[in-house]
C-alpha positions in Angstrom: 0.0 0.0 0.0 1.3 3.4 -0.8 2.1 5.7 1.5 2.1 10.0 1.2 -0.8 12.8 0.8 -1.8 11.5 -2.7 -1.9 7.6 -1.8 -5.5 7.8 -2.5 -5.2 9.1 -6.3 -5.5 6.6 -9.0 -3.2 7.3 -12.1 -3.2 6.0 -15.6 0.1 6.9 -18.1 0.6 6.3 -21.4 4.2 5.1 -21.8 5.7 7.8 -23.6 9.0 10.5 -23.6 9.4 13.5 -21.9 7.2 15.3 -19.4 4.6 13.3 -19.1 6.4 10.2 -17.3 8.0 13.0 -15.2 4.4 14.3 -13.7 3.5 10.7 -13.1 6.3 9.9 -11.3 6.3 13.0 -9.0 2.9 11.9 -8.6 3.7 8.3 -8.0 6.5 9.7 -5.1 4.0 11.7 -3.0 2.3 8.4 -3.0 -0.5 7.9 -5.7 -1.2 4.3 -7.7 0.6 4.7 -10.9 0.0 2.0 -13.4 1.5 3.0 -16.9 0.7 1.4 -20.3 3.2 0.4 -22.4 3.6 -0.9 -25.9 6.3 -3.7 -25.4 6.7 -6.5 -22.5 10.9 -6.2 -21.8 13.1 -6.0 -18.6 12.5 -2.9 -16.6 15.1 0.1 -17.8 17.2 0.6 -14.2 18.8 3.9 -15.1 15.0 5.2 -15.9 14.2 7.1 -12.9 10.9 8.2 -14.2 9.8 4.4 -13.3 10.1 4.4 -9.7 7.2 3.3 -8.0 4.9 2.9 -11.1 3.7 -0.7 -11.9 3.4 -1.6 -15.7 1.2 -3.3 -18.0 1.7 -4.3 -21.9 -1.2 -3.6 -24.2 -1.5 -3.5 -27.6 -4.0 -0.8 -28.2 -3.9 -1.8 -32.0 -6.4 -4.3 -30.9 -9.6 -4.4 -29.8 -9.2 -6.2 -27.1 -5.6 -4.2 -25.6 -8.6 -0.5 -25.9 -11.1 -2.9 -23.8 -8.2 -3.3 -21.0 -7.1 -0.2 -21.2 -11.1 1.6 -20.7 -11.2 -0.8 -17.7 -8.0 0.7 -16.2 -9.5 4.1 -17.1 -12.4 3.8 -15.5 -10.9 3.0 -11.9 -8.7 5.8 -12.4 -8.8 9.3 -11.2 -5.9 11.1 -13.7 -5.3 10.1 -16.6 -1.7 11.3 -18.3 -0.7 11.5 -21.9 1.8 13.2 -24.1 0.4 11.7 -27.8 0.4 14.1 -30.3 -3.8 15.9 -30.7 -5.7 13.2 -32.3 -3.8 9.7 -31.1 -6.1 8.8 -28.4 -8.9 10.0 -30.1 -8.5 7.6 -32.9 -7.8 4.7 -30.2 -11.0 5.4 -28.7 -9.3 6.8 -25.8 -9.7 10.6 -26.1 -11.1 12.7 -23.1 -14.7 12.2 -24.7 -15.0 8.6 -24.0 -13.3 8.7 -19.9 -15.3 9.3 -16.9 -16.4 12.8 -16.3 -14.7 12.7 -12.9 -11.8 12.0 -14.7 -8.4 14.3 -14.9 -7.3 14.3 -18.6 -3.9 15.2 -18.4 -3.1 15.8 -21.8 1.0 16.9 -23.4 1.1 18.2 -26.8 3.8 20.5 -26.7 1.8 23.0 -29.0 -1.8 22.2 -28.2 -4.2 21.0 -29.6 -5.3 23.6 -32.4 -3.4 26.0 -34.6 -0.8 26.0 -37.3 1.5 23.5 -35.1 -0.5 21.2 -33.0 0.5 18.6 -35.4 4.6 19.1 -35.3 6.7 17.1 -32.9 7.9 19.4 -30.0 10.8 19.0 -28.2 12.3 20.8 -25.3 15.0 22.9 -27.8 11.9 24.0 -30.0 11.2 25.6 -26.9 13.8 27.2 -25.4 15.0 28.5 -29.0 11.8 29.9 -29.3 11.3 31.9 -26.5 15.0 33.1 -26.2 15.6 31.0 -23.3 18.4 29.3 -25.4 19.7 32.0 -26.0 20.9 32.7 -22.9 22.7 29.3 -22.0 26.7 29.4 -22.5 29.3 31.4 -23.1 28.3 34.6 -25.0 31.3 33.9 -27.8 29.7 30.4 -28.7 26.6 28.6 -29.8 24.4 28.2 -26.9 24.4 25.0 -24.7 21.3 22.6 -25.1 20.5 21.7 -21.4 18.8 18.7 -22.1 15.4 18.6 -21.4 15.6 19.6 -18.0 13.8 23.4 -18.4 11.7 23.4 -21.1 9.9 19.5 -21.0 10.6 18.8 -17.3 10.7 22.2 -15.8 7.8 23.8 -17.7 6.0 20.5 -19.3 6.1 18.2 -16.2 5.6 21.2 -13.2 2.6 22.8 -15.3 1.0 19.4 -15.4 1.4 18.3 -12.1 0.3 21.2 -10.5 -2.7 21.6 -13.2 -3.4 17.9 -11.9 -3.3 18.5 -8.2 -5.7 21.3 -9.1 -8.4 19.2 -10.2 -7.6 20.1 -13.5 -9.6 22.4 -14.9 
């Protein structure tokens, strides 16, 4: 049994990269039930610290039967956290419209879900170049120094998430 303020919170993840396995896992160490979905049985990643705590199922939601499992682990689940780009889940059968209303729909897109580039990959140097954040990193007399993912995904992606969640989303 989980222990911490939020062992009574229920969360669903959808395997995926960058913030979104960083909000579950903050939420996963102040205690909630994180069960994540991946796509692929394998051994556990031990140098992936956005695992910790989380327990793991394998569905195939290519088939009918892997969207069936994962609406039953929906439905027993209070948040729900995704970083697809708009129009994945929806075409699983999975999109916010089809959950629970009680249901948090945490939902990563990088650039939203409408306008001219809710359809292009972000990532976390899109970002930072973008809003002249990259511009300030390194030495003034050189190109600037990508700083991983750490402020753009995790410190703006993951934080804005987590605290939306923790606000009842909405």
């Amino acid at each position: 049994m989980s222990k911490g303020p939020l062992s009574s919170l229920k969360v669903v993840e959808f395997a995926g990269l960058g913030p979104a396995p960083l909000a579950g896992q903050l939420l996963a160490d102040l205690g909630a039930e994180v069960v994540v979905i991946d796509r692929k049985a394998g051994p556990a990643d031990k140098t992936d610290v956005n695992g910790r705590g989380k327990r793991s199922i394998v569905l195939n939601l290519k088939s009918e039967a892997g969207v069936q499992a994962a609406r039953k682990v929906i439905a027993t689940s209070d948040v729900l956290i995704e970083g697809f780009r708009p129009g994945v889940m929806e075409r699983l059968g999975l999109g916010p419209d089809t959950c629970p209303d009680t249901l948090i729909y945490a939902r990563m897109t990088g650039w939203g879900q409408e306008g001219p580039w809710s359809h292009t990959a972000g990532h976390d140097i899109n970002y930072l170049a973008l809003t002249g954040a990259l511009h300030a990193m390194g030495a003034g007399d050189q190109p600037p120094l990508p700083p991983l993912n750490l402020v753009a995904d995790y410190g703006g992606g993951s934080r804005c998430s987590f605290f939306w969640i923790l606000g009842g989303g909405g």
